[in-house]
C-alpha positions in Angstrom: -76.3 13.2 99.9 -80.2 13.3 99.5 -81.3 14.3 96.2 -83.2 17.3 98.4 -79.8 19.1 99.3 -76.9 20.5 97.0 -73.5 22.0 97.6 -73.8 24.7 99.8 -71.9 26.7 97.0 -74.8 26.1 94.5 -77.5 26.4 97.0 -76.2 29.9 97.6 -75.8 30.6 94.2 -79.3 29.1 93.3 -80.8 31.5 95.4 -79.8 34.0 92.9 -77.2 36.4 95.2 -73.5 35.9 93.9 -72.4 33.4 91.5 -70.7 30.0 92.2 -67.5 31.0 92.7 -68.0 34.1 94.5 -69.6 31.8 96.7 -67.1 29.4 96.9 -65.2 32.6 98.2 -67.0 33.6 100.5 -67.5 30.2 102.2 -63.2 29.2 102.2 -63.2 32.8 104.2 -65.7 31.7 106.7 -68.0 34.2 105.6 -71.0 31.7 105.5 -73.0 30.2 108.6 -75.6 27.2 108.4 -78.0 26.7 111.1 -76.0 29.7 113.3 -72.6 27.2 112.4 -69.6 29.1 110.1 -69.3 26.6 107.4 -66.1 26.2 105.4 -66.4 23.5 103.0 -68.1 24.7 99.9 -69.6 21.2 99.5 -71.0 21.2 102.6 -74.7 19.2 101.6 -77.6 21.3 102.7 -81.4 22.0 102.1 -82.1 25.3 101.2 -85.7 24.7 101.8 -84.9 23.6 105.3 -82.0 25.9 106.9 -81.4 29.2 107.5 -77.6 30.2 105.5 -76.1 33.4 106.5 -73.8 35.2 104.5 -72.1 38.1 105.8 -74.3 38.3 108.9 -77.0 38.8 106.8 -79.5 35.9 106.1 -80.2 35.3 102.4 -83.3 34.3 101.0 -84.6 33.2 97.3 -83.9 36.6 95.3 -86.9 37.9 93.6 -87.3 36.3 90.1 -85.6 38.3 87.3 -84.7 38.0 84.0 -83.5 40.8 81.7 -82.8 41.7 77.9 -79.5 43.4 77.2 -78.1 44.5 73.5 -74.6 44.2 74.4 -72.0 46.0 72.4 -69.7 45.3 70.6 -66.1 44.6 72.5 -68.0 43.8 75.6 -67.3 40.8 76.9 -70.0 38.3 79.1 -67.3 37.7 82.6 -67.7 39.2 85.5 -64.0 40.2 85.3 -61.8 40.2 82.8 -58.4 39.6 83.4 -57.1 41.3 80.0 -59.4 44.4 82.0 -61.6 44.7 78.9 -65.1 45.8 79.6 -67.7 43.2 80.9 -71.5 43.3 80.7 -71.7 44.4 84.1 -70.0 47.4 83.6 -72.4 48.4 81.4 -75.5 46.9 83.5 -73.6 48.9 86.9 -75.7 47.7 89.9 -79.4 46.3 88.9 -79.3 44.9 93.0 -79.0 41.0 92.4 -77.1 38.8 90.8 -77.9 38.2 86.9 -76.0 35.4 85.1 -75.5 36.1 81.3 -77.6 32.8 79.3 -74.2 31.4 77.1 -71.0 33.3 76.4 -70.3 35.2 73.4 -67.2 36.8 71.9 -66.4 40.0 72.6 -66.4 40.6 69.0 -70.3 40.0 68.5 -72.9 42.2 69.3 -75.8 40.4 70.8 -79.2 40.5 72.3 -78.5 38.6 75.6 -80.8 37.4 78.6 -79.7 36.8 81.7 -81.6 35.7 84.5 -81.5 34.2 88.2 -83.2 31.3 87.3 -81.1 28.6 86.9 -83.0 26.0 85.4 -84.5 28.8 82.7 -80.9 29.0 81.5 -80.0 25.7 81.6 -82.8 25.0 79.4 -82.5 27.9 76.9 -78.6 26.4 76.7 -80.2 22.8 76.1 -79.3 22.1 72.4 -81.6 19.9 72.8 -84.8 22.0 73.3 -84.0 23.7 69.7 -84.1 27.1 70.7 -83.5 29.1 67.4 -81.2 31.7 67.8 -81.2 34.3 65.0 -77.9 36.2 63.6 -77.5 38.8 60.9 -73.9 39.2 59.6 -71.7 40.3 56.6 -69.0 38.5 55.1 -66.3 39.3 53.3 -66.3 38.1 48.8 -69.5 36.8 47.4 -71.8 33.9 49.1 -72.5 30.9 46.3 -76.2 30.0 45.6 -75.0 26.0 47.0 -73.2 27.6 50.1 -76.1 27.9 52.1 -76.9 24.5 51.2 -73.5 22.8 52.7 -73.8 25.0 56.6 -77.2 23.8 56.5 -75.9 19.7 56.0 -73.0 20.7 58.2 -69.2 21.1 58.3 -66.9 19.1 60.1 -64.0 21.9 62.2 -61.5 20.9 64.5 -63.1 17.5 65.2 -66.8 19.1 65.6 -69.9 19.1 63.3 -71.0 23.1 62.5 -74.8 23.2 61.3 -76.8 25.8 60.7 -80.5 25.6 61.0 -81.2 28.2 57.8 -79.1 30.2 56.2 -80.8 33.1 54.0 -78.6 35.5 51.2 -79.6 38.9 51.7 -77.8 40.9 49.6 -74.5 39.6 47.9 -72.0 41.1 45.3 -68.2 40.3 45.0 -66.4 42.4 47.8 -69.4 41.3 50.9 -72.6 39.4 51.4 -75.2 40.0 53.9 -77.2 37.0 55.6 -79.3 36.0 58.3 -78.5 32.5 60.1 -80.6 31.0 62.5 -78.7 28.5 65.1 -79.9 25.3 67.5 -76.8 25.1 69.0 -74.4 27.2 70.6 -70.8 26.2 70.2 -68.0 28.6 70.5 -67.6 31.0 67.6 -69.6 28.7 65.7 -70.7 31.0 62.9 -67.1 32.5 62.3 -65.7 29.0 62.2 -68.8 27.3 59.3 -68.5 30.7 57.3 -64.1 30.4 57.5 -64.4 27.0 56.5 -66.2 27.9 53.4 -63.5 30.6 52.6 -65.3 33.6 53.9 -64.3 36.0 56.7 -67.2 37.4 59.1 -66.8 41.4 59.4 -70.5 42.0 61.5 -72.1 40.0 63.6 -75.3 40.6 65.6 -77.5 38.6 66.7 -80.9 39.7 66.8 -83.4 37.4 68.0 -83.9 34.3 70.6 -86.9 32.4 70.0 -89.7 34.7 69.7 -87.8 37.6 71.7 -86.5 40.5 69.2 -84.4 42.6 69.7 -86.2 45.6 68.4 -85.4 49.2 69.1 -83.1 48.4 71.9 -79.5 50.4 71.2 -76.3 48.8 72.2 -75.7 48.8 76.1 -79.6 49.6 76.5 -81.5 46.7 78.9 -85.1 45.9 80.1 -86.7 44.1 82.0 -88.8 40.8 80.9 -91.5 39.0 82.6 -92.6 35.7 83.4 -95.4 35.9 80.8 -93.0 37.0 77.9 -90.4 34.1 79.1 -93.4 31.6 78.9 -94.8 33.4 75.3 -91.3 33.1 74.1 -90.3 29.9 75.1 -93.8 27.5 75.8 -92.0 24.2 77.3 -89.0 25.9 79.6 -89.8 25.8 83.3 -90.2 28.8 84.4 -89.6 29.8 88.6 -92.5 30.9 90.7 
């Protein structure tokens, strides 16, 4: 395979019109033709630059860049289904006309300010713990936070096998039934701030988190959405690539 083609699953989910597997669905139904040929294999090589993919009857092109800001709520979780039949974000998005994957998964449990976009290498790179994108939570726990607790998440805790670090963590407000904080995260690893804070002996009750990089969640009320720009993307984040 030349480095210029990909699996005709991710080329059709690159072009920002269903996700991967919906793709992969629609190709094993011999829904999809390449160069006027039905194509059933989804890893079929092909240029997207260079043939014409139909899907449907209906020839797809690059979707129009997009990226959004959602404050999802509370008990909402970031599938597309849920098999437990739970609510998913795009329940509460309904139709916004092309196909928006959520940037990282988070627990139904958290309330969250949450991009997603059609631009795949954006959200590979805002995923990158690499890149050091700070992600900001506010949260309450349950008893009283020590003055040298901060101090340990920020050296890191070893849980099931993995190393939890925070980059900060700042007391708010503490007294001997709850403490309040703000954490600020490089890394995203699943429920990583419910795991650190249980390893130090203190359950999290709230959890929201409030700011990526330099994008805030502001005003925005739970289930409320708008749209972002390239120029806010590029403010925000300085060194991710951005899609023309």
């Amino acid at each position: 395979m030349r480095s210029s083609t990909v699996p005709l699953a991710r080329a059709i989910s690159k072009l920002g019109i269903a996700s991967r597997k919906q793709a992969i669905e629609a190709i094993l139904a011999r829904r999809v033709k390449v160069g006027g040929r039905v194509v059933s294999d989804p890893g079929h090589p092909v240029n997207p630059e260079r043939v014409r993919i139909v899907v449907d009857d209906t020839a797809i092109d690059r979707a129009a860049w997009r990226t959004i800001l959602l404050n999802k709520p509370r008990g909402v979780v970031t599938t597309r289904r849920d098999p437990e039949g739970r609510k998913t974000i795009y329940d509460v998005l309904g139709d916004l006309g092309s196909w928006l994957a959520p940037v990282g998964r988070l627990d139904a449990a958290t309330s969250v300010l949450l991009l997603l976009t059609n631009d795949t290498k954006l959200a590979g790179w805002l995923m990158d713990s690499a890149n050091g994108v700070v992600r900001v939570y506010r949260l309450t726990v349950r008893g009283r936070v020590s003055t040298d607790e901060p101090a340990r998440l920020e050296a890191g805790i070893v849980d099931r096998g993995e190393i939890l670090r925070a980059e900060n963590v700042t007391i708010r407000k503490a007294s001997g039934r709850e403490t309040h904080l703000i954490v600020r995260l490089t890394e995203g690893k699943n429920r990583e701030i419910r795991r650190m804070f249980a390893a130090v002996g203190h359950e999290v009750t709230a959890l929201a988190r409030v700011a990526i990089g330099k994008i805030e969640l502001g005003t925005l009320a739970p289930g409320e959405w708008k749209e972002m720009s390239r120029g806010e993307i590029r403010v925000a984040f300085p060194a991710a690539p951005v899609r023309r």
